[in-house]
C-alpha positions as CSV (number, residue, x, y, z in Angstrom):
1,X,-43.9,10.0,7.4
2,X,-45.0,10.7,3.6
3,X,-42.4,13.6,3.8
4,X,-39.8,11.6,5.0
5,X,-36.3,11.3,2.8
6,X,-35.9,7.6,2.0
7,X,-32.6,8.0,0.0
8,X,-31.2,7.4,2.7
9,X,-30.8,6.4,6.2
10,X,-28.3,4.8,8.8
11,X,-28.8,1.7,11.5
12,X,-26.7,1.8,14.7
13,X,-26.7,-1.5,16.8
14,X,-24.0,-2.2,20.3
15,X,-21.9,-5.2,19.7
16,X,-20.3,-6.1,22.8
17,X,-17.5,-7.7,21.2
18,X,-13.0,-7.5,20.7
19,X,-11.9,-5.9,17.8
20,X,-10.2,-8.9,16.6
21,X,-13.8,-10.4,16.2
22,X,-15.2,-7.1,14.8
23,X,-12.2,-7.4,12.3
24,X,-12.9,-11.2,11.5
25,X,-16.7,-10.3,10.9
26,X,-15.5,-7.4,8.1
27,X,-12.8,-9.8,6.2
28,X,-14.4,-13.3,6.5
29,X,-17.0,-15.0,4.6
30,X,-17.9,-16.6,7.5
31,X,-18.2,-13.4,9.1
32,X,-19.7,-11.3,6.6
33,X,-22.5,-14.0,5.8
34,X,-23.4,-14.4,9.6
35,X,-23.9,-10.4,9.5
36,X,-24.5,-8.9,6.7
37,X,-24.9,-10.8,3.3
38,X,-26.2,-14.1,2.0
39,X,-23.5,-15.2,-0.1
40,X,-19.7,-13.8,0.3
41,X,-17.6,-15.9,-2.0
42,X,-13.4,-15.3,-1.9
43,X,-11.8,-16.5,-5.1
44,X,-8.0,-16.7,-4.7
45,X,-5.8,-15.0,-8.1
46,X,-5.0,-18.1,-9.1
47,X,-8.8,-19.1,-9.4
48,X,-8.9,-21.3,-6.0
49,X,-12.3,-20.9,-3.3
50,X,-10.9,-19.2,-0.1
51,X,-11.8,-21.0,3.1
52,X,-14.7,-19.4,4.8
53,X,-12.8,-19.0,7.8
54,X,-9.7,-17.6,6.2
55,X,-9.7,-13.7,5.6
56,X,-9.3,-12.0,2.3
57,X,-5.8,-11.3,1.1
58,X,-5.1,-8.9,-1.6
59,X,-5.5,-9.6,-5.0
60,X,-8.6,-11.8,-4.5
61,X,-11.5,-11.7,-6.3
62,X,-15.3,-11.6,-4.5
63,X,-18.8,-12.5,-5.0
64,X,-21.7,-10.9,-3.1
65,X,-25.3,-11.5,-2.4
């Protein structure tokens, strides 16, 4: 394994799952917290905190962890 190329790689996983849930998961704090990141903060353009639930419109602003 020494000579393996670390600078990159790629994870495949089978989610069993509707694309409207897939979708959700991508444009959702909720979603993107539950999957992939530890903090996923939406900031509206006029400087309000998007709902968790609520996906992210254009023009918003983000935070990620």
């Amino acid at each position: 394994m020494s000579d393996y190329d670390w600078s990159r790689f790629s994870a495949r996983i089978d989610v069993k799952t509707g694309l409207n849930d897939i979708y959700t998961a991508w444009t959702t704090r909720l979603g993107l917290e539950r999957w992939f990141l530890r903090v996923a903060e939406f900031t509206t353009p006029n400087g309000g905190k998007r709902d968790a639930a609520v996906e992210i419109q254009s023009g918003d602003r983000y935070r990620w962890l």
